[in-house]
N, C-alpha and C positions, 0 to 999 in steps of 0.2 A: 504494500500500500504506500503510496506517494506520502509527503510532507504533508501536499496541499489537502489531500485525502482527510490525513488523518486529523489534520487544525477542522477543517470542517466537521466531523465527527465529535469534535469536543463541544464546540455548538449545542449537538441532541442531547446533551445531557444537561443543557442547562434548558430544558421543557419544565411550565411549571402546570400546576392544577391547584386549583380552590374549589372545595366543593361544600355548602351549608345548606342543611335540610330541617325545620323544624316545624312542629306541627302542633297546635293545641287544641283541645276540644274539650264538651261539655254533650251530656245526654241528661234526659230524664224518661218517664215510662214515654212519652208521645212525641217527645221530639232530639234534636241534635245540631248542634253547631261545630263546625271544624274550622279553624284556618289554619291555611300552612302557605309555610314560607319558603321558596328556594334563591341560593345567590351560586352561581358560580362564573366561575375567572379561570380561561385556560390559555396559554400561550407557549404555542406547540411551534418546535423546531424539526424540520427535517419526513416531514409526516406527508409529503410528495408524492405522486406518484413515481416510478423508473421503468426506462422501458425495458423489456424481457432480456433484453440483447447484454444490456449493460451489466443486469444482473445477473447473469449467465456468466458475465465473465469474472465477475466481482461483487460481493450479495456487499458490501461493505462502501462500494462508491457511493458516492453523492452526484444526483445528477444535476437539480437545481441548488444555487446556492445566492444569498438567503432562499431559504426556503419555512419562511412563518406565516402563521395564523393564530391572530389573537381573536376568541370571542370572550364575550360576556352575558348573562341572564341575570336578570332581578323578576323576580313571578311572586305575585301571593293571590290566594286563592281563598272566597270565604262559599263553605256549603250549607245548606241550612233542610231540615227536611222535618216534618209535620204529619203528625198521623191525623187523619183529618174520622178517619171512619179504619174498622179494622182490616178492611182492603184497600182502602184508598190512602194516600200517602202524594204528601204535595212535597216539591222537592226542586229546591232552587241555587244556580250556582253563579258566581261571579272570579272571573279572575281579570288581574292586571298584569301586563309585561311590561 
């Protein structure tokens, strides 16, 4: 593997992830309330496609370089649900991105 190879390789290891899930809730006999909250933060090195050729001859090259992608999500979400009769059941949801 080359210099330039292997400086780029050092790269993928600096990928990060963030990931927060929390969720709180409330029930009693006829109804229920949830909200839950999601946040995540990723910022991926190296995560490209390669075409078959390159990696045939080298599963370790790099073919794009930079080669990143940063996303983010913020979501929260409120459920809410009502027993209105013992079959029927009212059931409402909202969320935000």
């Amino acid at each position: 593997m080359s210099a330039d190879a292997r400086s780029v390789r050092s790269h993928i290891r600096g990928a990060r992830r963030r990931h927060l899930f929390t969720k709180l809730g409330w029930r009693n006999a006829g109804s229920s309330l949830d909200l839950s909250m999601t946040h995540v933060e990723a910022d991926l090195i190296g995560n490209g496609p390669a075409p078959v050729q390159l990696l045939a001859s080298d599963r370790e090259a790099v073919y794009t370089h930079p080669d990143r992608t940063r996303n983010a999500l913020n979501s929260v979400a409120l459920t809410a649900d009502h027993r209105l009769r013992e079959l029927l059941v009212e059931q409402r949801a909202r969320q935000l991105r």
